[in-house]
Phi, psi and omega in degrees: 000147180241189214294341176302302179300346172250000149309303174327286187300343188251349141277343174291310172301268216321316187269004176245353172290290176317319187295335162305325187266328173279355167289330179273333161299345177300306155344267199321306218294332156313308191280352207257323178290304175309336161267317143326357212235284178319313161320304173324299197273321204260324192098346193297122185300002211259333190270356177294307185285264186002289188300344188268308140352246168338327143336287192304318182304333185257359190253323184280306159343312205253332185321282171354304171319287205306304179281341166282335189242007135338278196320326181301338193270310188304295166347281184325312181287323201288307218249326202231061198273335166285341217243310175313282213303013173256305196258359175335320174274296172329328160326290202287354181271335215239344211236288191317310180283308140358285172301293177266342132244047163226319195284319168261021185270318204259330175289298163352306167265353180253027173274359165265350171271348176249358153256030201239339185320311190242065164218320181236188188286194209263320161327299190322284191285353151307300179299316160331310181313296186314319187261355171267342190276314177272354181293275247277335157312296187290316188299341175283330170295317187282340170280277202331323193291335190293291174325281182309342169312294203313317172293301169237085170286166174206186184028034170219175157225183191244158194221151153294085175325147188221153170216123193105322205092008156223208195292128189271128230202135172235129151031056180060005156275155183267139188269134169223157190222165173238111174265160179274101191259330189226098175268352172263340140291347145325275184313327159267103140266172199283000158260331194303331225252278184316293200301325186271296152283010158295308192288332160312323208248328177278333156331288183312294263237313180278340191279335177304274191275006174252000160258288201317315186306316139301337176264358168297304185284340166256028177272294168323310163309315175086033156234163168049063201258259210280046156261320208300316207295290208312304236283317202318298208326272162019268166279008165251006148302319222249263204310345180264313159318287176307342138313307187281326166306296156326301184299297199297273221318313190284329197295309180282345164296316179328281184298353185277322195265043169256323202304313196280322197223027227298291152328328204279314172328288169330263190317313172324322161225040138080050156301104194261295188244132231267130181148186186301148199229154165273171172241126205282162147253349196198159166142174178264097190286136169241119185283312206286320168326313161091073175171177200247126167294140188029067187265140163225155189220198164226118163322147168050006194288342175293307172300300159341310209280310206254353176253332182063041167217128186308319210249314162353127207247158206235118172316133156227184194297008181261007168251037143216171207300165172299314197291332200243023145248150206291141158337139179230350161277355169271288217304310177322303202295279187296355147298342187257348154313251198348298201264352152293317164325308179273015180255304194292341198275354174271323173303318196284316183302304171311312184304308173301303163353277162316295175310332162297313210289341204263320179066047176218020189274348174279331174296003209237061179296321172305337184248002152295297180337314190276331171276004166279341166281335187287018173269006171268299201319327194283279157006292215270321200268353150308328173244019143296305166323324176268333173312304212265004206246310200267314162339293168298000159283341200269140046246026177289138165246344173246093200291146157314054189347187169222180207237156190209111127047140165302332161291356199061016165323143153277134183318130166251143175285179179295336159285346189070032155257163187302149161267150176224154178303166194211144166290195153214122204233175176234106157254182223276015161237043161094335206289092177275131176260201115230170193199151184313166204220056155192161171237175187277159172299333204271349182287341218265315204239142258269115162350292196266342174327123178215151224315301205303340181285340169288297181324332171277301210318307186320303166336276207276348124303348183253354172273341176288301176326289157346301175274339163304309192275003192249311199275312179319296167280007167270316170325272192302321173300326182288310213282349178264338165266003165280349180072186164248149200294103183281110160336149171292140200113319195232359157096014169179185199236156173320352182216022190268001167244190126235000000 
Protein backbone atom coordinates (compact mmCIF):
# COMPACT_ATOMS: atom_id res chain seq x y z
CA UNK A 1 0.00 0.00 0.00
CA UNK A 2 1.34 3.36 -0.54
CA UNK A 3 1.61 6.11 1.81
CA UNK A 4 -1.86 8.15 0.86
CA UNK A 5 -3.40 5.09 1.41
CA UNK A 6 -2.39 4.09 4.04
CA UNK A 7 -2.15 7.79 5.96
CA UNK A 8 -5.83 7.27 4.74
CA UNK A 9 -6.65 3.99 6.61
CA UNK A 10 -4.69 5.20 9.36
CA UNK A 11 -6.71 8.22 10.13
CA UNK A 12 -10.06 6.88 9.31
CA UNK A 13 -9.10 3.99 12.72
CA UNK A 14 -8.01 6.83 14.44
CA UNK A 15 -10.85 8.85 13.85
CA UNK A 16 -13.91 6.10 14.05
CA UNK A 17 -12.38 4.98 17.34
CA UNK A 18 -12.73 8.70 18.93
CA UNK A 19 -15.80 8.62 17.10
CA UNK A 20 -17.55 6.55 19.51
CA UNK A 21 -17.53 8.84 22.66
CA UNK A 22 -18.72 11.97 21.56
CA UNK A 23 -22.17 10.89 20.01
CA UNK A 24 -22.71 9.42 23.24
CA UNK A 25 -22.14 12.40 25.70
CA UNK A 26 -23.83 14.24 23.04
CA UNK A 27 -26.83 11.44 23.90
CA UNK A 28 -26.37 10.93 27.02
CA UNK A 29 -26.30 14.65 27.75
CA UNK A 30 -30.28 15.09 26.38
CA UNK A 31 -31.04 12.31 28.86
CA UNK A 32 -29.11 13.58 31.95
CA UNK A 33 -31.32 17.04 31.49
CA UNK A 34 -34.51 15.25 31.05
CA UNK A 35 -34.10 13.26 34.24
CA UNK A 36 -32.93 16.31 36.21
CA UNK A 37 -35.30 18.36 34.69
CA UNK A 38 -38.15 15.49 35.99
CA UNK A 39 -36.47 15.62 39.61
CA UNK A 40 -36.93 19.21 39.40
CA UNK A 41 -40.31 19.05 38.49
CA UNK A 42 -41.59 16.00 40.75
CA UNK A 43 -39.52 15.83 43.73
CA UNK A 44 -38.96 12.00 42.90
CA UNK A 45 -35.81 11.04 44.47
CA UNK A 46 -35.45 8.27 41.94
CA UNK A 47 -34.90 10.41 38.70
CA UNK A 48 -31.84 11.96 41.33
CA UNK A 49 -30.37 8.53 41.80
CA UNK A 50 -30.72 8.10 37.95
CA UNK A 51 -29.50 11.64 36.79
CA UNK A 52 -26.44 10.71 38.99
CA UNK A 53 -25.88 7.05 37.73
CA UNK A 54 -25.66 8.23 34.51
CA UNK A 55 -23.27 11.04 35.15
CA UNK A 56 -20.63 8.93 36.28
CA UNK A 57 -21.44 6.82 32.99
CA UNK A 58 -20.79 10.43 30.49
CA UNK A 59 -17.85 11.66 32.74
CA UNK A 60 -15.79 7.78 32.08
CA UNK A 61 -17.26 8.95 27.87
CA UNK A 62 -16.33 12.18 27.66
CA UNK A 63 -12.83 11.39 29.54
CA UNK A 64 -12.08 8.98 26.68
CA UNK A 65 -13.08 11.22 24.28
CA UNK A 66 -11.30 14.26 25.52
CA UNK A 67 -8.02 11.21 24.82
CA UNK A 68 -9.00 9.85 21.70
CA UNK A 69 -9.17 13.30 19.82
CA UNK A 70 -5.83 14.67 20.56
CA UNK A 71 -4.25 12.33 18.24
CA UNK A 72 -6.05 13.23 15.34
CA UNK A 73 -5.01 17.21 15.67
CA UNK A 74 -1.18 15.50 15.50
CA UNK A 75 -2.21 13.70 12.28
CA UNK A 76 -3.12 16.68 10.43
CA UNK A 77 0.53 17.81 10.84
CA UNK A 78 2.54 14.65 10.73
CA UNK A 79 0.45 12.98 7.66
CA UNK A 80 -1.30 15.61 6.01
CA UNK A 81 1.09 19.03 5.91
CA UNK A 82 0.17 20.05 2.18
CA UNK A 83 -3.67 19.41 3.18
CA UNK A 84 -2.89 21.83 6.90
CA UNK A 85 -1.28 24.34 4.98
CA UNK A 86 -4.42 24.58 2.14
CA UNK A 87 -6.99 24.78 4.79
CA UNK A 88 -5.40 26.22 7.88
CA UNK A 89 -6.98 29.39 7.90
CA UNK A 90 -10.61 27.90 7.75
CA UNK A 91 -9.66 25.38 10.35
CA UNK A 92 -7.99 27.37 12.34
CA UNK A 93 -11.34 29.97 12.64
CA UNK A 94 -13.55 27.34 12.93
CA UNK A 95 -11.05 24.98 15.78
CA UNK A 96 -10.85 28.43 17.54
CA UNK A 97 -14.37 28.93 17.85
CA UNK A 98 -14.86 25.34 19.00
CA UNK A 99 -12.18 25.68 22.08
CA UNK A 100 -13.96 29.01 22.86
CA UNK A 101 -17.48 28.64 23.02
CA UNK A 102 -18.13 25.12 23.04
CA UNK A 103 -15.08 23.60 24.68
CA UNK A 104 -14.65 25.44 27.61
CA UNK A 105 -18.67 26.21 27.96
CA UNK A 106 -18.78 21.98 28.37
CA UNK A 107 -15.56 21.47 30.61
CA UNK A 108 -16.24 24.38 32.32
CA UNK A 109 -19.51 22.94 33.77
CA UNK A 110 -18.70 19.96 33.94
CA UNK A 111 -16.83 19.52 37.09
CA UNK A 112 -19.94 20.94 38.75
CA UNK A 113 -22.11 18.27 37.08
CA UNK A 114 -20.06 15.47 38.39
CA UNK A 115 -18.94 17.08 41.79
CA UNK A 116 -21.72 19.50 42.49
CA UNK A 117 -24.22 17.10 43.71
CA UNK A 118 -24.24 18.26 47.37
CA UNK A 119 -22.35 21.31 46.86
CA UNK A 120 -24.80 23.80 44.99
CA UNK A 121 -28.55 23.63 44.68
CA UNK A 122 -30.47 21.09 42.68
CA UNK A 123 -31.19 24.61 40.25
CA UNK A 124 -27.69 25.32 40.12
CA UNK A 125 -27.00 21.95 38.70
CA UNK A 126 -29.65 21.57 36.65
CA UNK A 127 -28.44 24.42 34.71
CA UNK A 128 -25.04 23.23 35.20
CA UNK A 129 -26.31 20.10 33.40
CA UNK A 130 -27.99 22.02 30.21
CA UNK A 131 -24.89 23.37 29.69
CA UNK A 132 -22.67 20.93 29.61
CA UNK A 133 -25.41 19.31 27.07
CA UNK A 134 -25.12 22.47 24.95
CA UNK A 135 -20.83 22.70 25.04
CA UNK A 136 -21.07 19.05 23.88
CA UNK A 137 -23.92 20.45 20.56
CA UNK A 138 -21.92 23.41 20.07
CA UNK A 139 -18.51 21.70 20.03
CA UNK A 140 -19.95 19.20 17.50
CA UNK A 141 -21.40 22.33 15.26
CA UNK A 142 -17.97 23.92 14.79
CA UNK A 143 -16.47 20.28 13.49
CA UNK A 144 -19.34 19.83 11.52
CA UNK A 145 -18.65 23.36 10.13
CA UNK A 146 -15.28 22.27 9.52
CA UNK A 147 -16.38 19.26 7.34
CA UNK A 148 -19.11 20.65 5.51
CA UNK A 149 -16.60 23.34 4.20
CA UNK A 150 -14.39 20.79 2.80
CA UNK A 151 -17.42 19.26 0.88
CA UNK A 152 -19.29 22.46 -0.38
CA UNK A 153 -16.83 25.54 0.36
CA UNK A 154 -17.83 28.73 0.39
CA UNK A 155 -16.39 32.02 1.76
CA UNK A 156 -13.06 31.73 0.88
CA UNK A 157 -10.73 32.42 -2.12
CA UNK A 158 -7.93 30.54 -3.18
CA UNK A 159 -4.03 32.32 -3.21
CA UNK A 160 -0.83 31.29 -4.10
CA UNK A 161 1.56 31.12 -0.93
CA UNK A 162 4.77 32.81 -0.74
CA UNK A 163 8.10 32.42 1.19
CA UNK A 164 10.82 34.71 1.31
CA UNK A 165 8.40 37.42 -0.31
CA UNK A 166 8.09 35.15 -3.42
CA UNK A 167 6.39 32.26 -4.73
CA UNK A 168 6.52 29.16 -2.80
CA UNK A 169 6.92 26.30 -5.26
CA UNK A 170 6.92 22.03 -4.09
CA UNK A 171 9.00 19.90 -6.83
CA UNK A 172 7.70 22.82 -9.35
CA UNK A 173 4.07 23.13 -7.98
CA UNK A 174 2.52 26.19 -6.53
CA UNK A 175 2.04 25.75 -2.60
CA UNK A 176 -2.08 27.20 -2.18
CA UNK A 177 -4.06 28.09 0.68
CA UNK A 178 -7.78 29.01 1.04
CA UNK A 179 -8.17 32.00 2.89
CA UNK A 180 -11.61 33.22 4.44
CA UNK A 181 -13.24 35.88 2.43
CA UNK A 182 -16.83 35.45 4.45
CA UNK A 183 -16.69 33.98 7.63
CA UNK A 184 -20.13 33.65 8.28
CA UNK A 185 -20.77 32.23 4.83
CA UNK A 186 -17.62 29.70 5.40
CA UNK A 187 -20.57 28.86 8.23
CA UNK A 188 -23.59 28.48 6.59
CA UNK A 189 -22.30 26.72 3.48
CA UNK A 190 -24.67 24.79 1.60
CA UNK A 191 -24.10 21.71 3.68
CA UNK A 192 -23.77 22.82 6.89
CA UNK A 193 -27.14 23.29 8.40
CA UNK A 194 -28.29 19.79 6.53
CA UNK A 195 -25.40 18.24 7.70
CA UNK A 196 -25.59 19.08 11.05
CA UNK A 197 -28.58 18.19 12.13
CA UNK A 198 -28.28 14.59 10.36
CA UNK A 199 -25.24 14.41 12.72
CA UNK A 200 -27.27 15.53 15.95
CA UNK A 201 -30.31 12.70 15.42
CA UNK A 202 -27.65 10.01 14.72
CA UNK A 203 -25.77 11.60 18.25
CA UNK A 204 -29.96 11.62 19.99
CA UNK A 205 -29.95 7.88 18.81
CA UNK A 206 -26.74 6.48 19.90
CA UNK A 207 -26.46 8.39 23.42
CA UNK A 208 -30.10 7.17 23.23
CA UNK A 209 -30.00 3.47 22.67
CA UNK A 210 -27.01 2.89 24.78
CA UNK A 211 -28.75 3.89 28.03
CA UNK A 212 -31.84 1.81 26.89
CA UNK A 213 -29.32 -0.95 26.34
CA UNK A 214 -28.35 -0.83 29.93
CA UNK A 215 -31.28 -0.27 31.50
CA UNK A 216 -32.88 -3.29 29.54
CA UNK A 217 -30.33 -5.55 30.79
CA UNK A 218 -31.11 -4.59 34.31
CA UNK A 219 -34.57 -4.96 33.77
CA UNK A 220 -33.76 -8.70 32.50
CA UNK A 221 -31.79 -9.10 35.58
CA UNK A 222 -34.72 -8.03 37.48
CA UNK A 223 -32.48 -5.06 39.54
CA UNK A 224 -32.82 -1.70 39.97
CA UNK A 225 -36.09 -2.43 37.81
CA UNK A 226 -37.71 0.81 38.51
CA UNK A 227 -34.49 3.18 37.84
CA UNK A 228 -34.41 1.32 34.90
CA UNK A 229 -38.08 1.75 33.88
CA UNK A 230 -37.36 5.56 34.46
CA UNK A 231 -33.99 5.97 32.68
CA UNK A 232 -35.27 3.44 29.67
CA UNK A 233 -39.12 5.93 29.39
CA UNK A 234 -36.12 9.01 29.03
CA UNK A 235 -34.20 7.61 26.35
CA UNK A 236 -36.66 6.15 24.34
CA UNK A 237 -38.35 9.52 24.06
CA UNK A 238 -35.46 11.22 22.92
CA UNK A 239 -34.68 7.77 20.36
CA UNK A 240 -38.02 7.62 19.17
CA UNK A 241 -38.09 11.60 17.88
CA UNK A 242 -34.82 11.21 16.53
CA UNK A 243 -35.77 8.42 14.85
CA UNK A 244 -38.53 9.50 13.00
CA UNK A 245 -36.61 12.99 12.23
CA UNK A 246 -33.75 10.88 10.48
CA UNK A 247 -35.89 9.86 7.93
CA UNK A 248 -36.78 13.68 6.92
CA UNK A 249 -33.65 14.70 7.73
CA UNK A 250 -31.77 12.03 5.50
CA UNK A 251 -34.50 12.69 2.58
CA UNK A 252 -33.21 16.33 2.41
CA UNK A 253 -29.59 15.67 2.82
CA UNK A 254 -30.17 13.32 0.04
CA UNK A 255 -31.37 15.95 -2.44
CA UNK A 256 -28.93 18.53 -0.90
CA UNK A 257 -25.73 16.49 -1.67
CA UNK A 258 -27.15 15.49 -5.27
CA UNK A 259 -27.23 19.52 -5.81
CA UNK A 260 -23.77 19.57 -4.63
CA UNK A 261 -21.95 16.61 -4.71
CA UNK A 262 -23.64 14.68 -7.28
CA UNK A 263 -20.50 11.72 -7.96
CA UNK A 264 -20.92 11.17 -4.42
CA UNK A 265 -25.17 10.38 -4.63
CA UNK A 266 -24.24 8.54 -7.86
CA UNK A 267 -22.07 6.05 -5.46
CA UNK A 268 -24.43 6.03 -3.04
CA UNK A 269 -26.48 4.02 -5.57
CA UNK A 270 -24.41 2.55 -7.78
CA UNK A 271 -25.67 4.90 -10.63
CA UNK A 272 -23.64 4.34 -13.35
CA UNK A 273 -25.39 6.04 -16.12
CA UNK A 274 -26.90 9.52 -16.42
CA UNK A 275 -30.95 9.28 -16.59
CA UNK A 276 -34.24 8.29 -15.09
CA UNK A 277 -32.81 6.27 -12.20
CA UNK A 278 -34.06 3.33 -9.86
CA UNK A 279 -33.62 3.54 -6.34
CA UNK A 280 -31.57 0.56 -5.24
CA UNK A 281 -32.17 -1.69 -1.83
CA UNK A 282 -30.44 -4.42 -1.99
CA UNK A 283 -27.47 -5.41 -4.39
CA UNK A 284 -23.45 -5.93 -5.76
CA UNK A 285 -22.09 -2.61 -7.33
CA UNK A 286 -19.86 -4.28 -10.44
CA UNK A 287 -17.41 -1.21 -11.45
CA UNK A 288 -15.94 -2.73 -14.23
CA UNK A 289 -19.25 -3.86 -15.51
CA UNK A 290 -20.84 -0.75 -14.70
CA UNK A 291 -24.42 -2.19 -12.90
CA UNK A 292 -25.59 -3.65 -9.40
CA UNK A 293 -25.53 -7.05 -9.33
CA UNK A 294 -28.64 -8.98 -7.44
CA UNK A 295 -30.30 -5.91 -7.74
CA UNK A 296 -33.72 -5.30 -6.19
CA UNK A 297 -34.70 -1.61 -6.37
CA UNK A 298 -37.84 0.75 -6.73
CA UNK A 299 -38.41 1.68 -10.58
CA UNK A 300 -37.76 5.51 -10.39
CA UNK A 301 -37.30 6.05 -6.87
CA UNK A 302 -33.96 7.70 -7.15
CA UNK A 303 -35.54 10.50 -9.88
CA UNK A 304 -38.27 10.84 -7.17
CA UNK A 305 -36.09 11.35 -4.62
CA UNK A 306 -33.92 14.29 -5.78
CA UNK A 307 -36.60 15.44 -8.90
CA UNK A 308 -40.16 14.65 -7.33
CA UNK A 309 -40.43 13.00 -10.58
CA UNK A 310 -40.51 9.20 -11.71
CA UNK A 311 -39.11 9.93 -15.10
CA UNK A 312 -36.89 12.71 -14.76
CA UNK A 313 -33.11 11.63 -15.42
CA UNK A 314 -30.63 11.64 -12.79
CA UNK A 315 -26.36 12.32 -13.31
CA UNK A 316 -24.91 9.47 -12.99
CA UNK A 317 -21.26 8.70 -12.91
CA UNK A 318 -20.39 8.76 -16.50
CA UNK A 319 -20.85 12.42 -16.40
CA UNK A 320 -17.78 12.72 -14.68
CA UNK A 321 -14.18 12.30 -15.67
CA UNK A 322 -12.83 8.75 -14.40
CA UNK A 323 -9.86 10.43 -12.09
CA UNK A 324 -12.74 12.36 -10.28
CA UNK A 325 -15.31 9.83 -9.77
CA UNK A 326 -15.28 8.36 -6.28
CA UNK A 327 -15.19 4.35 -5.38
CA UNK A 328 -18.63 2.88 -5.38
CA UNK A 329 -18.51 -0.08 -3.37
CA UNK A 330 -17.68 1.09 0.52
CA UNK A 331 -20.08 4.09 -0.30
CA UNK A 332 -22.89 1.80 -1.67
CA UNK A 333 -22.53 -0.66 1.60
CA UNK A 334 -22.51 1.68 3.64
CA UNK A 335 -24.85 3.80 2.63
CA UNK A 336 -27.64 0.99 2.40
CA UNK A 337 -26.11 -0.07 6.10
CA UNK A 338 -26.92 3.32 7.74
CA UNK A 339 -30.73 3.39 6.25
CA UNK A 340 -31.52 -0.15 7.11
CA UNK A 341 -30.45 0.51 10.42
CA UNK A 342 -32.23 3.38 10.60
CA UNK A 343 -35.32 1.88 9.65
CA UNK A 344 -35.03 -0.62 12.24
CA UNK A 345 -34.32 1.87 14.84
CA UNK A 346 -37.54 3.39 13.78
CA UNK A 347 -39.39 0.14 13.66
CA UNK A 348 -38.08 -0.66 17.40
CA UNK A 349 -38.47 2.64 18.80
CA UNK A 350 -42.08 3.14 17.50
CA UNK A 351 -42.95 -0.34 18.57
CA UNK A 352 -41.69 0.22 22.24
CA UNK A 353 -43.26 3.79 22.00
CA UNK A 354 -46.59 1.78 21.67
CA UNK A 355 -45.95 -0.37 23.91
CA UNK A 356 -45.22 2.34 26.97
CA UNK A 357 -48.12 3.49 25.94
CA UNK A 358 -49.91 -0.06 26.68
CA UNK A 359 -47.95 -0.23 29.92
CA UNK A 360 -46.99 -3.69 28.80
CA UNK A 361 -43.34 -3.01 27.49
CA UNK A 362 -41.37 -3.90 30.25
CA UNK A 363 -43.46 -7.15 29.88
CA UNK A 364 -41.69 -7.95 26.57
CA UNK A 365 -38.62 -9.59 27.25
CA UNK A 366 -37.76 -10.61 23.99
CA UNK A 367 -37.67 -6.98 22.78
CA UNK A 368 -35.69 -5.39 26.08
CA UNK A 369 -33.45 -8.04 24.64
CA UNK A 370 -33.33 -7.03 21.28
CA UNK A 371 -32.77 -3.18 22.81
CA UNK A 372 -29.50 -4.37 24.91
CA UNK A 373 -28.03 -5.14 21.19
CA UNK A 374 -29.23 -2.68 19.50
CA UNK A 375 -26.85 0.04 20.55
CA UNK A 376 -24.21 -1.64 18.54
CA UNK A 377 -26.74 -1.09 15.67
CA UNK A 378 -26.93 2.40 16.67
CA UNK A 379 -22.48 2.05 16.94
CA UNK A 380 -22.29 0.68 13.09
CA UNK A 381 -24.89 3.45 11.63
CA UNK A 382 -23.01 6.35 12.91
CA UNK A 383 -19.99 5.19 11.52
CA UNK A 384 -21.39 3.72 8.28
CA UNK A 385 -22.40 7.25 8.15
CA UNK A 386 -19.28 8.96 7.83
CA UNK A 387 -17.73 6.34 6.18
CA UNK A 388 -19.83 6.75 3.07
CA UNK A 389 -19.98 10.29 3.64
CA UNK A 390 -16.27 10.86 3.53
CA UNK A 391 -15.66 7.91 0.73
CA UNK A 392 -17.70 9.35 -1.50
CA UNK A 393 -15.94 12.61 -1.63
CA UNK A 394 -13.32 10.97 -3.04
CA UNK A 395 -10.74 11.76 -4.70
CA UNK A 396 -11.82 15.35 -3.55
CA UNK A 397 -10.08 15.73 0.27
CA UNK A 398 -11.47 19.51 -0.62
CA UNK A 399 -14.35 19.24 -2.96
CA UNK A 400 -14.60 21.54 -6.31
CA UNK A 401 -17.84 23.37 -6.56
CA UNK A 402 -18.87 22.98 -10.03
CA UNK A 403 -19.53 25.55 -12.39
CA UNK A 404 -23.24 26.33 -13.49
CA UNK A 405 -25.59 27.27 -15.70
CA UNK A 406 -27.81 31.00 -15.21
CA UNK A 407 -30.45 28.36 -14.21
CA UNK A 408 -27.97 26.68 -11.66
CA UNK A 409 -27.63 23.60 -14.15
CA UNK A 410 -24.06 22.09 -13.76
CA UNK A 411 -22.01 22.99 -16.60
CA UNK A 412 -20.94 20.21 -19.02
CA UNK A 413 -17.24 20.04 -21.19
CA UNK A 414 -17.39 19.05 -24.39
CA UNK A 415 -17.16 15.20 -23.49
CA UNK A 416 -20.25 15.83 -21.30
CA UNK A 417 -18.47 15.90 -17.90
CA UNK A 418 -19.08 18.02 -15.09
CA UNK A 419 -17.17 20.98 -15.06
CA UNK A 420 -15.69 22.28 -11.98
CA UNK A 421 -14.49 25.57 -10.85
CA UNK A 422 -11.07 26.56 -11.42
CA UNK A 423 -8.03 29.26 -9.78
CA UNK A 424 -5.43 30.51 -11.62
CA UNK A 425 -2.16 29.64 -10.53
CA UNK A 426 1.67 29.93 -11.80
CA UNK A 427 4.32 27.14 -11.77
CA UNK A 428 8.05 27.52 -11.41
CA UNK A 429 8.83 28.09 -14.82
CA UNK A 430 6.28 30.97 -15.21
CA UNK A 431 3.80 28.72 -16.98
CA UNK A 432 0.02 30.03 -15.82
CA UNK A 433 -2.37 27.52 -15.37
CA UNK A 434 -5.65 26.88 -14.15
CA UNK A 435 -6.81 23.73 -11.92
CA UNK A 436 -9.92 22.91 -10.05
CA UNK A 437 -10.37 24.97 -6.98
CA UNK A 438 -10.38 22.04 -4.67
CA UNK A 439 -7.60 19.62 -3.71
CA UNK A 440 -7.36 15.85 -4.18
CA UNK A 441 -6.30 13.28 -1.23
CA UNK A 442 -3.56 12.36 -3.35
CA UNK A 443 -2.33 16.64 -3.13
CA UNK A 444 -2.97 16.47 0.52
CA UNK A 445 -0.15 14.39 2.28
CA UNK A 446 2.62 15.17 3.79
CA UNK A 447 5.92 15.17 1.39
CA UNK A 448 8.78 13.58 3.39
CA UNK A 449 6.06 11.19 4.93
CA UNK A 450 7.09 7.24 4.02
CA UNK A 451 5.21 3.71 3.91
CA UNK A 452 7.16 2.56 7.12
CA UNK A 453 6.46 5.62 9.40
CA UNK A 454 2.90 5.06 8.84
CA UNK A 455 2.94 1.67 9.21
CA UNK A 456 4.69 1.87 12.93
CA UNK A 457 2.00 4.79 13.83
CA UNK A 458 -0.80 2.49 12.69
CA UNK A 459 0.63 -0.32 15.24
CA UNK A 460 1.59 1.35 17.87
CA UNK A 461 -2.23 3.84 17.72
CA UNK A 462 -3.80 0.57 17.14
CA UNK A 463 -2.02 -0.84 20.09
CA UNK A 464 -2.95 2.00 22.49
CA UNK A 465 -6.36 2.14 21.36
CA UNK A 466 -6.90 -1.44 22.19
CA UNK A 467 -6.03 -0.65 25.75
CA UNK A 468 -7.86 2.41 25.91
CA UNK A 469 -10.80 0.63 24.69
CA UNK A 470 -10.23 -2.69 27.38
CA UNK A 471 -9.81 0.07 30.34
CA UNK A 472 -12.91 1.43 28.95
CA UNK A 473 -15.37 -1.52 29.11
CA UNK A 474 -13.78 -2.70 32.05
CA UNK A 475 -14.47 0.84 33.60
CA UNK A 476 -17.94 1.06 32.49
CA UNK A 477 -18.70 -2.96 33.39
CA UNK A 478 -17.86 -2.00 37.38
CA UNK A 479 -19.77 0.69 37.17
CA UNK A 480 -23.26 -0.68 35.27
CA UNK A 481 -22.77 -3.76 37.97
CA UNK A 482 -22.30 -1.71 41.29
CA UNK A 483 -25.62 0.13 39.68
CA UNK A 484 -27.05 3.37 41.20
CA UNK A 485 -27.37 4.57 44.44
CA UNK A 486 -30.80 3.83 45.29
CA UNK A 487 -33.17 6.08 47.60
CA UNK A 488 -34.39 4.21 50.58
CA UNK A 489 -37.39 2.36 49.74
CA UNK A 490 -36.34 1.56 45.92
CA UNK A 491 -34.63 -1.57 46.66
CA UNK A 492 -30.84 -0.55 47.65
CA UNK A 493 -29.56 2.42 49.99
CA UNK A 494 -28.20 5.91 49.43
CA UNK A 495 -24.53 4.73 49.32
CA UNK A 496 -25.40 1.00 47.62
CA UNK A 497 -23.20 2.26 43.91
CA UNK A 498 -20.05 3.80 42.72
Amino acid sequence: MDVVLLSRLQFALTIMFHYLFPPLTIGMGVVLVYLEGMHLRTGDPLYHSAARFWTRIFALNFAIGVATGIVMEFEFGTNWAFYSRFVGDVFGSALAAEGIFAFFLESGFLAVLVFGWDRVGPKMHLFATVMVALGSIFSSVWIVVANSWQQTPTGHHIVQMTRDGAPWFVNGEPVLRAEITDFWQLVFNPSTLHRLIHVLLGCFIMGAFFVMSISAWYLLKRRHEEFARRSFTGALILATVASLATLLSGHLQARNVYRHQPAKLAAFEGHFRTGPADMSLFGLPDETQERIRYNLSIPGGLSFLVHDDFNEPVLGLDSFRPEDRPPVLIPFASYHIMIALGMMFIGLTVLASFLRWRGTLFENRWLLRLFVLAVLGAVAANQFGWVAAEVGRQPWIVYPPMERTTDGAPQLDENGHIRYETTATFLSDGTAVRRPAGLRTTDGVSQALQTSHVKGSIVLFGAVYLLLFALWLFVLNRKIQAGPDLPAGHGGSLTGGK
